[in-house]
C-alpha positions in Angstrom: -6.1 -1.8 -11.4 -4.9 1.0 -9.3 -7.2 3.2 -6.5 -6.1 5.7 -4.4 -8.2 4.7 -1.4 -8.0 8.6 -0.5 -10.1 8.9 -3.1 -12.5 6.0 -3.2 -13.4 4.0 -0.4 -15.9 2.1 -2.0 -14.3 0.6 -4.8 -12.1 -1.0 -2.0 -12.3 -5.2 -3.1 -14.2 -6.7 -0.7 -12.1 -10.0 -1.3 -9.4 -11.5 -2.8 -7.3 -14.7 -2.8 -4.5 -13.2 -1.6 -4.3 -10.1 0.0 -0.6 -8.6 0.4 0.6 -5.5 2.3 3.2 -3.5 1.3 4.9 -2.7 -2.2 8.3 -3.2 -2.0 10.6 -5.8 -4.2 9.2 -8.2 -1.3 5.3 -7.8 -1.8 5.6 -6.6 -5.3 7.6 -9.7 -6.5 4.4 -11.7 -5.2 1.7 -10.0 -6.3 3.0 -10.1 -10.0 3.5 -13.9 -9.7 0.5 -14.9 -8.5 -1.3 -12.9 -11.3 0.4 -14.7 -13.2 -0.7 -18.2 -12.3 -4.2 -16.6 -12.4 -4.7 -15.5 -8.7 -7.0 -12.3 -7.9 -4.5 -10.0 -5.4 -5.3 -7.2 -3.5 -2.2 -4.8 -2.9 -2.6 -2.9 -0.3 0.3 0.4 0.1 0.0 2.1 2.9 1.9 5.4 0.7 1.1 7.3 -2.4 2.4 6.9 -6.0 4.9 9.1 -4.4 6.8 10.8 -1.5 3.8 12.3 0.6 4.6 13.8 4.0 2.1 12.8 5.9 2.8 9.0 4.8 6.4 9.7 5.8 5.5 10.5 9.2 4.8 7.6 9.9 7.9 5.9 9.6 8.9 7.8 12.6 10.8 6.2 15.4 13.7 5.9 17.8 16.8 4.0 18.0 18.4 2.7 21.4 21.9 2.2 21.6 24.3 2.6 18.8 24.4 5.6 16.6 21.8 5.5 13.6 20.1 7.7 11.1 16.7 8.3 11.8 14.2 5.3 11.1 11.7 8.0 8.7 15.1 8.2 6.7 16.2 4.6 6.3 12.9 3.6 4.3 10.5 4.9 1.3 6.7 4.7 2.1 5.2 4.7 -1.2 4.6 2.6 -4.5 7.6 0.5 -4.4 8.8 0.9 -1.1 12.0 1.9 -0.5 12.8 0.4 -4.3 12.8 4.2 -4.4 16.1 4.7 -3.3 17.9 1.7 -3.1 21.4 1.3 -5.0 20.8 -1.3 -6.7 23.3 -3.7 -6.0 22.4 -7.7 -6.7 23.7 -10.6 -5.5 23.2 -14.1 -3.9 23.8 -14.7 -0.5 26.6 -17.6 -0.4 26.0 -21.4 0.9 28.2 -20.4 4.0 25.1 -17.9 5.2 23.0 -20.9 5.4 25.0 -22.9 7.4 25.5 -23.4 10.7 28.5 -21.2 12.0 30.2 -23.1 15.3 29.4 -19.4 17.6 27.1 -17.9 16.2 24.4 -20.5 16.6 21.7 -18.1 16.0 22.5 -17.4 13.0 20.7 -21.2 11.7 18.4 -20.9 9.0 15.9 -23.6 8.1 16.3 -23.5 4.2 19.4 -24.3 2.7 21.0 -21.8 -0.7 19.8 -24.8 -3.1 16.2 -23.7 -1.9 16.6 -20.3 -3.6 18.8 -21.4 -6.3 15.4 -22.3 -8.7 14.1 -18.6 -8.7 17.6 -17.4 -9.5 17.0 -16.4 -13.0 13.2 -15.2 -12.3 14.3 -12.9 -9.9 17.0 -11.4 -12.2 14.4 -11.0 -14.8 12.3 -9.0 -12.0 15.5 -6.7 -11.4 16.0 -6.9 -15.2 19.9 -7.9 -14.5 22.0 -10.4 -15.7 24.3 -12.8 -13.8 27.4 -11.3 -13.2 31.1 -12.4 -14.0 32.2 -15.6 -12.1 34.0 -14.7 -8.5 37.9 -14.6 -9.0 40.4 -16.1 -6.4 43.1 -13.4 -6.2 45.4 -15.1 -3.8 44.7 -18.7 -3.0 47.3 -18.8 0.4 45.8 -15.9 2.1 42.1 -17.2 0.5 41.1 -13.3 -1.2 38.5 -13.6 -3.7 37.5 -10.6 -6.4 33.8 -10.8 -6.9 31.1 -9.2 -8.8 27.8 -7.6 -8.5 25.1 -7.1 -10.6 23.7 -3.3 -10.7 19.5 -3.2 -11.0 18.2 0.2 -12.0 14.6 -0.8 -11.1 12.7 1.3 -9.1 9.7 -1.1 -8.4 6.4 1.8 -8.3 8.0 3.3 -11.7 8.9 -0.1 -13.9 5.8 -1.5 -12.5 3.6 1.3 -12.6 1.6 0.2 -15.8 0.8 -2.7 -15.6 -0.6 -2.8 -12.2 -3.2 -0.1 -13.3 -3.6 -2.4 -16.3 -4.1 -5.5 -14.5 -7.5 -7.8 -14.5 -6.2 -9.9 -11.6 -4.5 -7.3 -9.3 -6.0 -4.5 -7.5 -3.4 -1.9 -6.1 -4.7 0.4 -3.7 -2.4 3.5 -2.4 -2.8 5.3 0.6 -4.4 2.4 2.0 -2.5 1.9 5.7 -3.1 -1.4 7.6 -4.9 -0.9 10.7 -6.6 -4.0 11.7 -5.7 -7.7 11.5 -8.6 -9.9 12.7 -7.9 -13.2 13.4 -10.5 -16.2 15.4 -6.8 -17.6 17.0 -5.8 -19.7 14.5 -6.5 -17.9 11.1 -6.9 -14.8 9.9 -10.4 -13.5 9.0 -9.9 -9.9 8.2 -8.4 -6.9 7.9 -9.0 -3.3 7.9 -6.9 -0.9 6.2 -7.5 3.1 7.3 -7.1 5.7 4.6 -5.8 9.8 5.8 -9.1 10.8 6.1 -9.7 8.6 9.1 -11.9 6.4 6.7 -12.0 2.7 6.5 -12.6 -0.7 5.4 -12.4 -4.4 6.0 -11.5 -6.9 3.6 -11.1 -10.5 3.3 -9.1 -13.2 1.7 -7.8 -16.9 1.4 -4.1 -15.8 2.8 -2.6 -12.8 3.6 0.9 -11.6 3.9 2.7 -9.2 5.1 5.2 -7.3 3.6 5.8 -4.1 5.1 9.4 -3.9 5.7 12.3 -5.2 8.2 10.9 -2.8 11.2 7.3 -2.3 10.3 6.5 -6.4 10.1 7.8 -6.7 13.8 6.1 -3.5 15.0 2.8 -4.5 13.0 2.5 -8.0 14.7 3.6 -6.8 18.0 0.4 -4.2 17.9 -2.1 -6.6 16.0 -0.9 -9.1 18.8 -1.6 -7.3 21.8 -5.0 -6.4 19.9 -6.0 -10.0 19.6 -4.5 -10.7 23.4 -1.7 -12.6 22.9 -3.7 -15.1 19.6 -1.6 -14.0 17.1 2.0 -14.7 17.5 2.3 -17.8 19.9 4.5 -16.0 23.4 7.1 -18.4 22.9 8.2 -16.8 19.2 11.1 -14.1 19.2 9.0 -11.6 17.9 11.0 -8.5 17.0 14.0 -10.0 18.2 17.2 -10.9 16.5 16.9 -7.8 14.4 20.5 -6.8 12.3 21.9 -4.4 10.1 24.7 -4.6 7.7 27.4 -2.1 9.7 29.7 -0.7 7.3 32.2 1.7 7.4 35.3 3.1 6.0 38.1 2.3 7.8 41.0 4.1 6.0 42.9 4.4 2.9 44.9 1.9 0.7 47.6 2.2 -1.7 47.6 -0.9 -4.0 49.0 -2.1 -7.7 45.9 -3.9 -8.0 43.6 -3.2 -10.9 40.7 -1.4 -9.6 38.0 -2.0 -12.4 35.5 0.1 -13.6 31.7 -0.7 -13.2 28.0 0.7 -13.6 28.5 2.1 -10.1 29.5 6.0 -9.9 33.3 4.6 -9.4 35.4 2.3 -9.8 35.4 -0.4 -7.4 37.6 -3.9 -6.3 35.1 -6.2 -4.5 36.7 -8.3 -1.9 36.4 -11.3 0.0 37.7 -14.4 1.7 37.0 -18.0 1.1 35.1 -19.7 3.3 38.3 -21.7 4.8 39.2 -18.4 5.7 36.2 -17.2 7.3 36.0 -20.5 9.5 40.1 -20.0 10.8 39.7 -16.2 11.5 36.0 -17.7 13.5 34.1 -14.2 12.3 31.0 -13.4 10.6 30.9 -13.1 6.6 32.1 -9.6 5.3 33.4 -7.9 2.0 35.6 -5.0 1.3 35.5 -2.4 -1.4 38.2 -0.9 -2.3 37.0 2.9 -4.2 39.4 4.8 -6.9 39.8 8.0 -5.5 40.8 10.9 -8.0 44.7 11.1 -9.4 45.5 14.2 -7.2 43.9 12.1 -4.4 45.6 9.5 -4.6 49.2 11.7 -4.6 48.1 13.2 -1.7 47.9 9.8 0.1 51.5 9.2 -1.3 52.6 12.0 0.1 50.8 11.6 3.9 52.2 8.2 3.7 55.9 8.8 3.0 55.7 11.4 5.8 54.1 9.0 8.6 55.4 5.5 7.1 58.6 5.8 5.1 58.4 2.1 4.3 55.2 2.2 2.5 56.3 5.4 0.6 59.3 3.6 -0.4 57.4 0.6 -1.4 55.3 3.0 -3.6 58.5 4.6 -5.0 60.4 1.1 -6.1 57.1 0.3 -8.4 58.0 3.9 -10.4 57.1 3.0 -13.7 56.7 -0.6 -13.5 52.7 -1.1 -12.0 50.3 1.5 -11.9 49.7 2.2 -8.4 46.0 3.1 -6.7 44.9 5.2 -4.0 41.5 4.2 -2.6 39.0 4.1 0.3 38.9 1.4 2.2 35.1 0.2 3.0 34.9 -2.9 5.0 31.2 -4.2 6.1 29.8 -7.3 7.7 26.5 -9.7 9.1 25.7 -8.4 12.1 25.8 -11.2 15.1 22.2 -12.1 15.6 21.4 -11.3 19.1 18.3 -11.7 21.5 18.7 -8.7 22.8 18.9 -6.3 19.4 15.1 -5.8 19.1 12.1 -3.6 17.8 9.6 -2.7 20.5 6.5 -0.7 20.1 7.2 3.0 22.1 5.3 3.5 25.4 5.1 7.1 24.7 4.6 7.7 20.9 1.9 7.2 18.5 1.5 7.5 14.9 -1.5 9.3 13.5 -4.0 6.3 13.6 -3.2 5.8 17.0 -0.4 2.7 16.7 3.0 2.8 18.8 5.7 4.3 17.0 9.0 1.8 16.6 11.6 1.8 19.0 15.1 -0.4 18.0 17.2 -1.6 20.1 20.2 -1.4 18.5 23.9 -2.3 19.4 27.1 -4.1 17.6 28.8 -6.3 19.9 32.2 -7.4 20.5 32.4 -10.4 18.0 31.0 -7.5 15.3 34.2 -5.6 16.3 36.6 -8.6 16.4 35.0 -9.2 13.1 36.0 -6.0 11.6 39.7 -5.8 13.0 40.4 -9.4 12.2 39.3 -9.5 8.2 41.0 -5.4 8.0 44.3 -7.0 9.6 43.9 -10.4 7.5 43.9 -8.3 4.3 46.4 -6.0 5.0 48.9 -8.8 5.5 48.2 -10.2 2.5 49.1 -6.5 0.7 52.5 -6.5 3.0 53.2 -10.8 2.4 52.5 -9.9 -1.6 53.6 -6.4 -1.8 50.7 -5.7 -3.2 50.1 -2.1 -1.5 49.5 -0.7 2.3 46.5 0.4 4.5 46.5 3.5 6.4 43.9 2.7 8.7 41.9 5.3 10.7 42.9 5.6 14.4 39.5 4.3 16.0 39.6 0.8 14.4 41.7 -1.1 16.7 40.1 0.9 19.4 38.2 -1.2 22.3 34.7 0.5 22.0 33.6 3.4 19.7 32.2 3.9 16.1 32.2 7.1 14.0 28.4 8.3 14.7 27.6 10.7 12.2 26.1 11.1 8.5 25.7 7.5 7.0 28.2 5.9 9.3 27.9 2.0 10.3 24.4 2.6 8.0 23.4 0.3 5.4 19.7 0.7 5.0 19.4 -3.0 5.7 16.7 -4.1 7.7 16.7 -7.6 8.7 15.6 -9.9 11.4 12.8 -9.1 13.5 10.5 -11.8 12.2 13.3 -14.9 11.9 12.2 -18.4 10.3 13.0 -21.3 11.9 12.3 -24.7 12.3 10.9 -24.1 15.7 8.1 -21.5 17.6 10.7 -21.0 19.8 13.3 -20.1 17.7 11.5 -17.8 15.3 8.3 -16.5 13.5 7.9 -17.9 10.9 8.4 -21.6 9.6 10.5 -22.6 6.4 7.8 -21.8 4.0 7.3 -18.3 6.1 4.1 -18.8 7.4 3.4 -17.4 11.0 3.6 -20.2 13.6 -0.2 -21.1 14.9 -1.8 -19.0 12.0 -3.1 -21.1 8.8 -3.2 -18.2 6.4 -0.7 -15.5 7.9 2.6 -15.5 5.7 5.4 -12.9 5.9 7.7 -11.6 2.9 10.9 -9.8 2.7 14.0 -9.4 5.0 12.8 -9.4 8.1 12.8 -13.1 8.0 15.8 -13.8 7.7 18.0 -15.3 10.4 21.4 -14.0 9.2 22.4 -11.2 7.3 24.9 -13.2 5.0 27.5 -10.7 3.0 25.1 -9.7 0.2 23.0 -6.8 -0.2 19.3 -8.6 0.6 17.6 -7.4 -2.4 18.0 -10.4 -4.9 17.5 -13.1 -1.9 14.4 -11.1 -0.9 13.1 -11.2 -4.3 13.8 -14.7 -4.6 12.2 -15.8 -1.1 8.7 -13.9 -2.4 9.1 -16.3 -6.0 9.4 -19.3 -3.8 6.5 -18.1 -1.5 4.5 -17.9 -4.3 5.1 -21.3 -5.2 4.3 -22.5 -2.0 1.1 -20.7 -1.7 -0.4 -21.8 -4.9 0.7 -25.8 -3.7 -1.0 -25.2 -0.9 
């Protein structure tokens, strides 16, 4: 069933076994599984069926430190969260983003990749994608490795549209923003969602969980737990802390006699990355490197710069006249972000939203090992090209620089929010526990990125998916 609680107030369930906030792949995902297994759910979406402004005000914020797009930019508040206008790219986050990394010890998780492997193939059937090719080891010296994405076309509020207003077991209810969250210290009794009328009501369930994005879980807890003086979230958790991004940028040009293949993305596009032997010798943080087509003319006109400023890679160019197809392309490298204390969302001292809850503030800054990770895998992979003479980089002049990013348009942005809300095996390493339940709360879980402790290589969007499938299982064991 579907109610716009602009609408109706008092068709608002009164109870539920589950009671999930937020729309998005994360909260989504779980709703339609528990319905499933024959669980009432009440979905609660704090936007419209669609893009509303006064639902997008809200997503207002400010960012501290590096250079980032606006937060009411970064995310969709609406059925499907920001589903809406994601690119769809799917894939698993390798074993080597579970492990421990020797330097980056905050980057631990408490579940290991053969916990997620189970819901694999469910949560391809939810993105409606197939598994794709195996990865390909291009060059087992210098340990480069081709892979392969899947491309998901689903925009969460339109596939699943239907059959939440068709649904016995799950009640969907728009416009409804989370307000309250009552808890007696050690389990949640209540909350109260607030429509754009100012009106409200309380509801109550077995469990609830949030899933309201990788900002908007830490900035919801922070308020709910200064509400409830300090009973919600135990002081010694990290809340908000350890919070990430996938910074990605392009760093040049490349001219290469590798094939470039063609794919469901708008070009043509060589995935790279290294093995994990090479990731442990370089000591950096996972990463992966597109290399795009550009046009014919483009890639003559990079020929031609290149002969002019480096006469050796021109002649290299030259000297494959007729024998390899040669490629111009831009070079895209991006990377997990170091987790670090100190990168963090806050609630603003000086801003509220409309129902009178602190805006977000994120702190926000790469650090030095982000940099040495860039420059090491760019300078690792363009000695492979030289060693193999398999093409040349033309890399822009700020790379190798000691401080500085390019800080405009979508630079360094990859709409990935993660971290904020960790899991770990401990209170005082995170927020949640293995099975992402809130530390000290019996009936307090939380979905989606923002649990993560590392960012891994892969877009989040299948792991997120596949997190919410094993949360489900979880909560109906329990």
């Amino acid at each position: 069933m579907l109610i716009d609680f602009n609408a109706s107030v008092s068709n608002m369930p009164k109870k539920a076994d589950f009671c999930i906030v937020g729309s998005g792949p994360a909260g989504m995902t779980l709703a339609l599984e528990l319905e499933q297994r024959g669980r009432s759910v009440l979905l609660l979406e704090g936007g419209g069926l669609e893009w509303t402004p006064e639902s997008y005000e809200l997503y207002k914020g400010d960012v501290i430190g590096d250079y980032y797009v606006g937060l009411e930019y970064a995310r969709a508040r609406q059925l499907g969260g920001t589903s809406g206008h994601w690119g769809g790219w799917s894939y698993q986050l390798t074993e080597l983003a579970f492990r421990e990394k020797p330097g980056f010890e905050d980057a631990q998780w408490p579940i290991e990749k053969k916990d997620l492997d189970p819901f694999l193939d469910k949560a391809r059937a939810v993105l409606n994608i197939t598994a794709p090719p195996a990865d390909v080891l291009l060059d087992r010296e210098f340990g480069i490795k081709e892979f392969r994405i899947s491309y998901s076309r689903v925009k969460f509020g339109q596939r699943y549209r239907d059959q939440l207003g068709s649904s016995e077991r799950i009640t969907c209810v728009t416009n409804a923003n989370l307000t309250g969250l009552q808890t007696d210290g050690r389990s949640i009794v209540s909350a109260t969602a607030t429509n754009f009328k100012g009106q409200s009501a309380r509801v109550r369930a077995k469990n609830f969980v949030l899933a309201m994005g990788g900002i908007e879980n830490s900035r919801m807890l922070l308020w709910f737990n200064q509400q409830a003086n300090g009973q919600l979230v135990d002081s010694r958790a990290p809340l908000g802390r350890y919070w990430m991004e996938h910074p990605a940028y392009q760093v040049g040009h490349a001219l290469v006699n590798l094939r470039i293949p063609k794919t469901e993305y708008s070009k043509p596009q060589l995935l790279l990355t290294f093995t994990e032997e090479v990731f442990k010798k370089l000591g950096i943080l996972e990463c992966s490197m597109v290399l795009e087509a550009m046009s014919t003319s483009g890639t003559m006109g990079l020929l031609k710069e290149l002969i002019c400023v480096a006469p050796k890679a021109g002649e290299w160019a030259a000297s494959l006249a007729g024998k390899n197809l040669v490629c111009g392309g831009r070079f895209i490298i991006g990377w997990e972000q170091e987790p670090l204390w100190s990168n963090h969302v806050k609630l603003s001292e000086t801003k509220r939203d409309r129902f009178g809850i602190p805006t977000a503030e994120v702190h926000w800054k790469k650090s030095d090992r982000d940099r040495a990770t860039m420059q090491k895998a760019v300078t690792h992979f363009n000695e492979f090209l030289m060693a193999k003479n398999h093409g040349r980089l033309k890399l822009a002049d700020w790379v190798f620089a000691k401080e500085g990013y390019p800080s405009s348009g979508n630079d360094g942005v990859s709409y990935h929010h993660i971290g904020g809300t960790r899991m770990a095996h401990t209170v005082e390493k995170g927020v949640v526990d293995k099975n992402c339940r809130v530390f000290g709360q019996n009936n307090l879980y939380l979905a989606g990125s923002s649990v993560f402790p590392s960012g891994g290589e892969a877009n989040p969007t299948l792991s997120i998916i596949q997190l919410s499938l094993r949360l489900a299982d979880h909560l109906l064991h329990t």
